[in-house]
C-alpha positions in Angstrom: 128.7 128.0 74.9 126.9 130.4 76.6 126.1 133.7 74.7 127.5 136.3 76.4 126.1 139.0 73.9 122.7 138.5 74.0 122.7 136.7 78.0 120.9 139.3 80.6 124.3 140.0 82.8 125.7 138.1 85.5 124.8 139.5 89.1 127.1 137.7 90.9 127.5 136.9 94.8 130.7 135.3 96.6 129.5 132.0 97.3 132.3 129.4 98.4 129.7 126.7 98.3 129.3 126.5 94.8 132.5 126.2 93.9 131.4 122.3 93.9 129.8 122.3 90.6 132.7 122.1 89.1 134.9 119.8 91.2 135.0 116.9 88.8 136.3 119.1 85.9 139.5 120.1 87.4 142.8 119.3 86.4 144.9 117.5 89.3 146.9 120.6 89.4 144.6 122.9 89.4 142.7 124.8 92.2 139.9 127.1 93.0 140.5 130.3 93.7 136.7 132.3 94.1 133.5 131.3 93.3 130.4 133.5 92.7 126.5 132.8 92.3 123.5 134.5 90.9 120.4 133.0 91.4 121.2 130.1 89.6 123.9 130.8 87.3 127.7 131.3 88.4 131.1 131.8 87.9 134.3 129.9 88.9 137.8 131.5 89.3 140.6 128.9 89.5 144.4 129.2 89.0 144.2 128.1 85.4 140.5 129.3 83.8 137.4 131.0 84.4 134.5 128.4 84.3 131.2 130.3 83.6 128.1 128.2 84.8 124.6 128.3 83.1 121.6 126.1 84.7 119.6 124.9 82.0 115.7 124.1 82.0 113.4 123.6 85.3 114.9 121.4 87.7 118.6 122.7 86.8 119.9 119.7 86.2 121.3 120.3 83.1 123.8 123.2 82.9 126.4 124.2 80.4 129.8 125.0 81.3 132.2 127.8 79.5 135.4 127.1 80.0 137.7 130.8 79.5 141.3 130.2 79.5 143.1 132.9 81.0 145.9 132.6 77.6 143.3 134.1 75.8 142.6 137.5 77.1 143.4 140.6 75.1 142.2 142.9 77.6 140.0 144.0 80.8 138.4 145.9 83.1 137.8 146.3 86.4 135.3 149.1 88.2 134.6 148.7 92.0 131.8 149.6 94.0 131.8 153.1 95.3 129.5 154.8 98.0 126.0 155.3 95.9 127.0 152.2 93.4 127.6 149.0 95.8 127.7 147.0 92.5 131.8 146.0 90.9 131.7 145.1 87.1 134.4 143.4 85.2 135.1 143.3 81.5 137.2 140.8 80.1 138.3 140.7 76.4 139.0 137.2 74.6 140.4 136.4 71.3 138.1 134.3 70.0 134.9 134.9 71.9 135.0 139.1 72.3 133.9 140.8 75.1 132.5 139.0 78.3 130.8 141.2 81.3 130.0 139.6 84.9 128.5 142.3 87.8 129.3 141.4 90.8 126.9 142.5 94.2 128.1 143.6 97.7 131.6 143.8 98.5 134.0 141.8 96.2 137.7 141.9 96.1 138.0 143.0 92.8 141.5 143.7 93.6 142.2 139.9 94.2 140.1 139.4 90.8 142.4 141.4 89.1 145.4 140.2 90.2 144.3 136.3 89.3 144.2 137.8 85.9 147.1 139.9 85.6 149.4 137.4 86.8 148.2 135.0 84.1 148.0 137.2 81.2 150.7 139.6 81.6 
């Protein structure tokens, strides 16, 4: 699992694209909602989890996948870009694994982030 303590945060860009990295791990009923890339690293919203994606070693082709059900949150937060600060950040609080942080660059919905969320956990 990746170690979301001691990992250098998540700068994350809305990248469609990569959303197929994870296309042969999903339930038949289950669908993707976002998908988001750093440089090589990513994270994958779909209707049932969040799938956080860490490239491993120097031709990437081994990677570890986190799988965070959206049953476990406690807890998040959500801050959005403003004029001086174009980065959004969201905190999400687990159960079992604490506290998880992604940052997110340019212009993302987090509106539609927090509303996947919300209508899972509430």
């Amino acid at each position: 699992m990746i170690d979301f303590e001691n990992k250098s945060v998540f700068k994350l860009k809305q990248n469609d694209k990569y959303a197929d990295k994870v296309k042969d791990l999903l339930l038949d009923d289950e669908q993707i909602v976002d998908a988001f890339k750093s440089m090589r690293d990513g994270v994958i919203f779909t209707n049932k989890r969040i799938i956080a994606i860490n490239v491993q070693g120097i031709t990437g082709s081994k990677k570890d996948f986190t799988i965070l059900p959206y049953k476990n949150i406690v807890a998040y937060s959500v801050e959005t870009s403003g004029t001086f600060d174009i980065d959004s950040e969201l905190e999400i609080y687990f159960s079992a694994v604490g506290k998880v942080r992604f940052e997110f660059t340019g212009k993302t919905s987090m509106l539609s982030i927090s509303k996947i969320i919300s209508s899972h956990c509430l």
